[in-house]
C-alpha positions in Angstrom: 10.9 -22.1 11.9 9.7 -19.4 9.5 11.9 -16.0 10.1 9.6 -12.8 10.9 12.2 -10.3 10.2 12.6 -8.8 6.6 14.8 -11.5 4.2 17.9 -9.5 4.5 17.6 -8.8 8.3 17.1 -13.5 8.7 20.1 -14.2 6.2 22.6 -12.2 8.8 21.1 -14.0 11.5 21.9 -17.4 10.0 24.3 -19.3 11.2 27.5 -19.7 8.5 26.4 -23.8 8.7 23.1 -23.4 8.4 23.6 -20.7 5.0 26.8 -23.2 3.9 24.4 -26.0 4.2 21.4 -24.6 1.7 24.2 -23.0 -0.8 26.1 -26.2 -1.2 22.9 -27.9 -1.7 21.3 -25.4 -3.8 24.4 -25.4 -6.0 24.5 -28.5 -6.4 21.1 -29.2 -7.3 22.0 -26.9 -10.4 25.1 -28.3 -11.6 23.4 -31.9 -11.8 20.4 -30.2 -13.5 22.2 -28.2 -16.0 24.2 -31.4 -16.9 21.4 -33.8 -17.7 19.3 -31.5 -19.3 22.1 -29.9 -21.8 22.9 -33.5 -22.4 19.6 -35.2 -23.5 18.3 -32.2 -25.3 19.6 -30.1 -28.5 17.0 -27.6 -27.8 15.5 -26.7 -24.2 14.5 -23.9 -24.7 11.8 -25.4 -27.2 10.5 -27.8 -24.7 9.9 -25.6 -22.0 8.0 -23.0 -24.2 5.7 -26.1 -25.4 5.1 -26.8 -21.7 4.7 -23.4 -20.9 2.2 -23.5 -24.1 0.3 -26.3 -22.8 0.0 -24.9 -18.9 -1.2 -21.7 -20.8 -4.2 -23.2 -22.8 -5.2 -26.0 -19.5 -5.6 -22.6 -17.1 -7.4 -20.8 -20.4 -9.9 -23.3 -20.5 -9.7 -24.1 -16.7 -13.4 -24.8 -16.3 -13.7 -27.3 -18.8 -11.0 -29.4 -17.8 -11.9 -29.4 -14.5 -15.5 -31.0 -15.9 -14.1 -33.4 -17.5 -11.5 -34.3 -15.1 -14.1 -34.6 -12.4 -16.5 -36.5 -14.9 -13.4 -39.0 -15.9 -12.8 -39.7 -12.0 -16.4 -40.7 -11.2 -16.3 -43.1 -14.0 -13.5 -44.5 -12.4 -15.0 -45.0 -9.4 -13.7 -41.9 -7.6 -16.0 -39.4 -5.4 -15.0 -35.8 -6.2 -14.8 -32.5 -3.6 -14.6 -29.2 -4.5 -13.2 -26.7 -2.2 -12.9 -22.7 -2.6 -10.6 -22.3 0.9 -7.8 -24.0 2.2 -10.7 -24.2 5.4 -12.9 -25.5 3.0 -10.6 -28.2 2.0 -9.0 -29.0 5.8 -13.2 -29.8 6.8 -13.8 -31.7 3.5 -11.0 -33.9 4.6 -12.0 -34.2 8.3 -15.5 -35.4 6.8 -14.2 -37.9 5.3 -12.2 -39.5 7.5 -14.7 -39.0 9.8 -17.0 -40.7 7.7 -14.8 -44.0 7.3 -13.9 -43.8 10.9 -10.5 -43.3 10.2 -8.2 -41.7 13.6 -4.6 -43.1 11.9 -3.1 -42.1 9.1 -0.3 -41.4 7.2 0.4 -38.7 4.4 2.9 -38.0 1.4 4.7 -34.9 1.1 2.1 -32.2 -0.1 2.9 -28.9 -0.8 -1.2 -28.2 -0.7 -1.1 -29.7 2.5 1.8 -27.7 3.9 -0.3 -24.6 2.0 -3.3 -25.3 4.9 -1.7 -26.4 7.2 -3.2 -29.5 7.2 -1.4 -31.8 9.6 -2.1 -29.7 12.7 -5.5 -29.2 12.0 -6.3 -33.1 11.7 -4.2 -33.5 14.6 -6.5 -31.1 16.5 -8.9 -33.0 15.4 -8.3 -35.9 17.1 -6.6 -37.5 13.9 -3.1 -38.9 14.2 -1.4 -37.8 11.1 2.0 -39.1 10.2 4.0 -37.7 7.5 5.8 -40.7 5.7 8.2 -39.0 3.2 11.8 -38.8 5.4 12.2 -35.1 5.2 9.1 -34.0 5.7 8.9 -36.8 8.7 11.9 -35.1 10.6 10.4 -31.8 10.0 7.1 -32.8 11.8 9.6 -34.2 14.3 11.1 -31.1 15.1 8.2 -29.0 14.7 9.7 -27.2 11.7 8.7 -26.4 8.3 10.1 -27.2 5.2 12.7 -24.7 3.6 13.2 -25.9 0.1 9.9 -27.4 -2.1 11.9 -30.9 -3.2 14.3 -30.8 -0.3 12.5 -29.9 2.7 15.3 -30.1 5.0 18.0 -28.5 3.0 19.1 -26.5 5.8 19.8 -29.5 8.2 22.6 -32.1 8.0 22.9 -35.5 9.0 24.2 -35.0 13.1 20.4 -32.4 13.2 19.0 -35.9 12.0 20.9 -38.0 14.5 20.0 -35.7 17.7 16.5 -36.1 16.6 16.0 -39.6 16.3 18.0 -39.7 19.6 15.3 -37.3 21.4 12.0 -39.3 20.2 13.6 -42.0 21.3 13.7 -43.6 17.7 16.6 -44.5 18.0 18.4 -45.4 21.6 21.8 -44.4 20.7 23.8 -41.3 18.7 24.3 -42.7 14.8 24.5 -40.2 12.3 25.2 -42.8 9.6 23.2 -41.7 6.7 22.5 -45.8 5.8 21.4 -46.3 9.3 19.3 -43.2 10.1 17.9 -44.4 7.0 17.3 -47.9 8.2 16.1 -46.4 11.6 13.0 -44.4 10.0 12.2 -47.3 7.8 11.7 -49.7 11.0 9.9 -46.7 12.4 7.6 -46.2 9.4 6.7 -49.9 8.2 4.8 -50.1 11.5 3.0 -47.2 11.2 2.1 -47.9 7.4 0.3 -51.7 8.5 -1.6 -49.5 12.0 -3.3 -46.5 9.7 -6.7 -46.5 8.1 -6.1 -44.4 5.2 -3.5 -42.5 3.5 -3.2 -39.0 2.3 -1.1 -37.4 -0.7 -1.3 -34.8 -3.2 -0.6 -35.3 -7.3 1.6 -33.7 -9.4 -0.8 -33.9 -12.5 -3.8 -35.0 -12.9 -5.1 -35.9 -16.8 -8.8 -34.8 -17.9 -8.9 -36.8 -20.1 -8.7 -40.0 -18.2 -8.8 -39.4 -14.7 -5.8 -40.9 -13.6 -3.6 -39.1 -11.1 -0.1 -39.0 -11.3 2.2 -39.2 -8.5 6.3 -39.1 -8.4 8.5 -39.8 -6.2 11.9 -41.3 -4.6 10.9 -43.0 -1.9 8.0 -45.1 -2.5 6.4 -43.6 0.5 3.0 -42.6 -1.1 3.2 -46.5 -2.8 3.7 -48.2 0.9 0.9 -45.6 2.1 -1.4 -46.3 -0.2 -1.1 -50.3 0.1 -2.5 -51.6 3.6 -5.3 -49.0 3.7 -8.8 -49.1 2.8 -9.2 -45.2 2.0 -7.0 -42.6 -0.4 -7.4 -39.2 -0.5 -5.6 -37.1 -3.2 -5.5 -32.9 -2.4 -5.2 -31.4 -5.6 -4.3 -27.3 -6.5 -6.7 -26.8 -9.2 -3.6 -25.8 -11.0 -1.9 -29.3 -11.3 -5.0 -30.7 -14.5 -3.0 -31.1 -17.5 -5.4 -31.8 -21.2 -4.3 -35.3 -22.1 -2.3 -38.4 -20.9 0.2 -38.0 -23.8 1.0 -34.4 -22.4 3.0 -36.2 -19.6 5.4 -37.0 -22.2 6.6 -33.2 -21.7 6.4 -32.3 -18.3 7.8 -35.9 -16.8 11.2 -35.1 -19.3 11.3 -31.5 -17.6 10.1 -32.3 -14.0 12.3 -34.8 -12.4 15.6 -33.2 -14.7 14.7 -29.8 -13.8 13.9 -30.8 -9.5 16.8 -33.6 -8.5 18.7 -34.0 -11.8 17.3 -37.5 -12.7 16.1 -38.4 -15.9 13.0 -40.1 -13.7 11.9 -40.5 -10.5 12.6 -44.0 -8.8 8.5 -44.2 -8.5 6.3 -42.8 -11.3 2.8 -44.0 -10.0 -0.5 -43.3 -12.2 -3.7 -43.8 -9.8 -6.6 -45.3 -11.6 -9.1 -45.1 -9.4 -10.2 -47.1 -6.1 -9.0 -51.0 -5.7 -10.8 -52.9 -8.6 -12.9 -56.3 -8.1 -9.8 -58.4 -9.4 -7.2 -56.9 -7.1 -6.3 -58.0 -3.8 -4.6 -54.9 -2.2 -4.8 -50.9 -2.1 -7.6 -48.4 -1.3 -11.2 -49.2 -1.4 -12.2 -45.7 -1.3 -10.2 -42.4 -3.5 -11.3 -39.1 -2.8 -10.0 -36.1 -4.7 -10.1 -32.7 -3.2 -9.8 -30.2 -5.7 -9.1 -27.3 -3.9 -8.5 -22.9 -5.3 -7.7 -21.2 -2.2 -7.2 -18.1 -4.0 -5.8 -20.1 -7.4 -9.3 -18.2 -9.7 -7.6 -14.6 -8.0 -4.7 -15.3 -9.1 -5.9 -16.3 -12.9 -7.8 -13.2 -13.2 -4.7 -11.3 -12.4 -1.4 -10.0 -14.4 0.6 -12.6 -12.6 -1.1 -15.9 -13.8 1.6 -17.1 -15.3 2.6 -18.4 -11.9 0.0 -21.0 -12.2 2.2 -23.3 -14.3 4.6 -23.9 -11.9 5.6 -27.8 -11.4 7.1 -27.2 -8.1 10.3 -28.8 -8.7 12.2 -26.0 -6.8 14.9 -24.8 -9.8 14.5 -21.5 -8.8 15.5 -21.9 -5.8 18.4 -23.7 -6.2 19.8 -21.2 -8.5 18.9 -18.2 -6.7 21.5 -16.4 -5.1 19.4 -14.3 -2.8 17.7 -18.1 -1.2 21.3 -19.4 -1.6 22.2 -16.5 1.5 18.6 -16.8 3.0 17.6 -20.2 2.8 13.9 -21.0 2.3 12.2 -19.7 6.0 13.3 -16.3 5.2 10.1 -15.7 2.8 7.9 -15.8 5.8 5.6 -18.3 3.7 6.1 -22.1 3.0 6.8 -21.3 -0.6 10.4 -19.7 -0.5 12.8 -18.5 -2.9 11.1 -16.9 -6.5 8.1 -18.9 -6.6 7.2 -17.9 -3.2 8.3 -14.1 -3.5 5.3 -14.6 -6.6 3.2 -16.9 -5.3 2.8 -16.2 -1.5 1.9 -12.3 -1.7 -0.9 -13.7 -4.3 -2.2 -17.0 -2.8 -2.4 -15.4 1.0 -3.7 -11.9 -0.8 -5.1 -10.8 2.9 -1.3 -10.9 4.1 0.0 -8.7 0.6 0.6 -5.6 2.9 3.0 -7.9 5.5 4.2 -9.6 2.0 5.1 -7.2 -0.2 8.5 -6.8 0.5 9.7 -9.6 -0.7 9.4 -8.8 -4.6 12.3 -6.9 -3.5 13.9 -9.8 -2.6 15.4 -10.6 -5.4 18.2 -9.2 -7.7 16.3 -9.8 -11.4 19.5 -11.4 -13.1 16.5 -13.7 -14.8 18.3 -16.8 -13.5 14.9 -17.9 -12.0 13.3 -17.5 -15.9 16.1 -19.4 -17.2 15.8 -23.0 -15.8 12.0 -22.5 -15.2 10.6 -25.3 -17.0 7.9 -24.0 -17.8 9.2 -21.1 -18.4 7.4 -19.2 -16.0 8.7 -14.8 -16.5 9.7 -14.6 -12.9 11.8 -11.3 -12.6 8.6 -9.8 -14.7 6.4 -10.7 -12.2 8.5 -9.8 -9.4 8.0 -5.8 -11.3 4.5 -6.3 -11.4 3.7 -6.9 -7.7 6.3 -4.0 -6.5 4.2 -2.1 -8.8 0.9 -3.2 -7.1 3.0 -2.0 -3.4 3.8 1.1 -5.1 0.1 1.7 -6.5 -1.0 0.7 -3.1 1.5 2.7 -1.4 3.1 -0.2 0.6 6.5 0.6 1.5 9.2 -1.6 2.7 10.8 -1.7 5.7 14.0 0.0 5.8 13.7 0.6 1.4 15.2 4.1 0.6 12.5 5.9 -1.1 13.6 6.4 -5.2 11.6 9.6 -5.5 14.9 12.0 -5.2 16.2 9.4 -7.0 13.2 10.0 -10.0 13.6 13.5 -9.7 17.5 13.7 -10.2 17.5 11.0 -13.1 14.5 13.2 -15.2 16.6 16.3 -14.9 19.4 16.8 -17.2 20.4 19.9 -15.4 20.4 18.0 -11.6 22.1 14.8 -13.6 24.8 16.4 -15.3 25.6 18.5 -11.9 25.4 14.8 -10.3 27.7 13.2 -12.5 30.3 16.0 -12.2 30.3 15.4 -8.4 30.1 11.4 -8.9 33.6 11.2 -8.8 33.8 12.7 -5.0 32.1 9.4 -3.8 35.8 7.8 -4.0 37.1 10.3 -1.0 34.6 10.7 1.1 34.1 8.5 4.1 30.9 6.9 4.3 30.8 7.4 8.1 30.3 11.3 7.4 27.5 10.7 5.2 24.9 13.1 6.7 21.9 11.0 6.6 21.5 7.9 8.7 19.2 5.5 6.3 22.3 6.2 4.0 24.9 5.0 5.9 22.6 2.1 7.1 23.1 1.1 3.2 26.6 1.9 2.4 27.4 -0.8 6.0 25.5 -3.3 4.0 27.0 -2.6 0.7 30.6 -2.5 -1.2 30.4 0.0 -3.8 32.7 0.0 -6.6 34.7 3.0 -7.5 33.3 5.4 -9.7 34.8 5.9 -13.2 31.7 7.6 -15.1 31.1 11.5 -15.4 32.8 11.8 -19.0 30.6 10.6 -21.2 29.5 13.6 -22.2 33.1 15.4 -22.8 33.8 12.7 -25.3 30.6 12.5 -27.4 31.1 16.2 -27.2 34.3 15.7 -28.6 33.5 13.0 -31.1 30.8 14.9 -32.6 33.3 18.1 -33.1 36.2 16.0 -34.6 33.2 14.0 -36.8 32.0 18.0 -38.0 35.5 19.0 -38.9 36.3 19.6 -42.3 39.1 17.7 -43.8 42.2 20.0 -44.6 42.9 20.3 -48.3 
């Protein structure tokens, strides 16, 4: 489950198979995107700044789109919700499944859905709601949440997956056989597929221009969801509207490279609209739930840029800080960078309890580097621990940096400073006078200090450069 404690304070409690486990994962997730993308392109960085380019101007012009978008999906056949709150959008949902009588369904993975917590409030509800991708299915087993965007059970392995399917009694015997837990959830989930009324998933773009939706993913879940039912509903961050059709020509070549390492997903699906006169199967009925839930704060703010995000989960991967935490350490369901950005500005009423983890990070601009849409994380990260500083929200257990700012903007206190630097090497930290001190030398492994003579050689260099030559 999400950690409550501070980042740091939830990676030492880890287990050292539960943090080998999202490392080895996370790592590799890198190394295979890394490879594919340095293979098919000459220049990346080119791409990503046109996609970053194109997110830009769709959020600009955010308003329009959406108008378009929403006039596109009508003529399609589509019925169109707006909702300001992740409350508004969890009762616009209930409504319609109320409406079509629906108490059975099943739902693709969602991270707008995880957002609003979506499943227990239908459940509540009186609305059996099943998730269908396999991941996200053991998570609602467990009663867990996901730790990773892509992967949502990076931090379990296959025996976790066994015991489970053991407990629920979905499978009779132990098998942790990754074909046949595989087989085992299929059986499991082609029944419930034929006995639900309607099927919920998310999209990963959706195109003003046309209307369509598009979907990807590696299971063919949201395709065997969407079959046998009469009713489709799509919830949509207002975010995920890109201008034209053709865009998807960028952000499909960064999207699936940049999250698993493939070139494409095993199922690219582009939704049309409801079940047409001609064909014989899928949904009667598509509803799309455009939702904000704090998406129009965020695009007034300095942080906006967050907004592009594909949620492919690079970031992650390659951060070392969620490589030691894992993903339920950011007290959010968006871990790792995006979520140290996103969740302190999407659940703004929680920024006080939130704030901290800004800190979390160590701003080597790794995050930045494989974003694919380029999205400045580390400069975003400064911005909100700016907006804790302005607001005076302190972390937990941080050391404050005002001596700090008052030694480092006097040359007389630095200079003294620097001449006593060199002490640090003999003294024992366990006679350091004050205890938040020593609380941060037993976390840390300081190197030893070579510095204090700069100044005695540009002192020197400037008096050897004044000399004049002998005759």
């Amino acid at each position: 489950m999400i950690g409550k404690q501070l980042i740091d304070q939830f990676a030492r409690s880890l287990s050292d198979e539960r943090q080998h486990l999202v490392s080895a994962a996370a790592s590799a997730g890198t190394v295979k995107r890394e490879q594919v993308l340095h293979n098919d392109y000459q220049d990346l960085d080119a791409l990503r700044k046109l996609a970053a380019s194109i997110k830009d101007h769709t959020l600009h012009h955010l308003g329009d789109y959406l108008a378009q978008a929403e006039q596109a999906l009508v003529a399609r056949g589509a019925k169109v919700h707006f909702a300001v709150t992740g409350e508004d959008a969890c009762q616009t949902i209930l409504s319609i499944l109320q409406n079509h009588g629906v108490t059975r369904l099943t739902k693709s993975k969602s991270m707008a859905a995880e957002e609003i917590h979506l499943n227990p409030f239908l459940i509540q509800n009186g609305v059996e709601c099943l998730e269908s991708d396999l991941g996200e299915f053991i998570i609602q087993l467990d009663n867990d949440v996901p730790s990773h965007i892509v992967k949502p059970i990076i931090h379990k392995n296959r025996s976790d997956v066994a015991r489970t399917f053991q407990r629920e009694k979905i499978a009779e015997d132990f098998n942790d056989d990754p074909q046949t837990l595989t087989r085992r959830a299929r059986v499991f989930l082609r029944e419930k597929y034929m006995q639900s009324q309607a099927c919920i998933t998310g999209a990963n773009f959706v195109c003003a221009d046309s209307g369509r939706l598009l979907l990807v993913t590696n299971e063919g879940n949201s395709r065997f969801g969407m079959a046998p039912v009469p009713v489709h509903i799509a919830l949509v961050g207002i975010e995920k509207l890109i201008p034209r059709e053709k865009d998807l020509a960028v952000f499909l070549n960064l999207l699936a490279r940049s999250a698993t390492g493939q070139q494409l997903t095993v199922y690219t699906e582009f939704i049309n609209g409801p079940r047409a006169a001609h064909q014989t199967e899928g949904p009667e009925h598509l509803h799309v739930v455009f939702m904000d839930n704090g998406r129009s704060k965020i695009l007034a703010s300095n942080c906006r840029e967050i907004l592009r995000c594909l949620r492919c989960g690079a970031c992650q991967n390659v951060c070392p800080v969620y490589r030691q935490a894992s993903g339920h350490a950011y007290r959010s369901i968006y871990g790792g960078p995006i979520g140290a950005v996103l969740s302190p500005l999407l659940f703004s009423e929680r920024f006080p309890e939130l704030a901290d983890l800004a800190k979390a990070s160590t701003l080597c601009g790794a995050c930045n580097e494989v974003c694919p849409v380029d999205i400045p994380i580390p400069d975003l990260l400064l911005r909100l621990r700016d907006k804790a500083q302005r607001q005076r929200i302190h972390s937990p257990a941080a050391i404050p940096m005002a001596p700090f700012a008052a030694l480092a903007t006097s040359p007389v206190l630095w200079r003294g400073a620097m001449s006593l630097s060199k002490a640090m090497n003999h003294l024992p930290i366990q006679i350091t006078p004050l205890p938040p001190a020593r609380a941060w030398f037993d976390q840390r492994a300081l190197p030893a200090f070579h510095g204090g003579d700069f100044r005695k050689w540009m002192k020197a260099r400037l008096k050897n450069k004044n000399r004049k030559p002998e005759d």
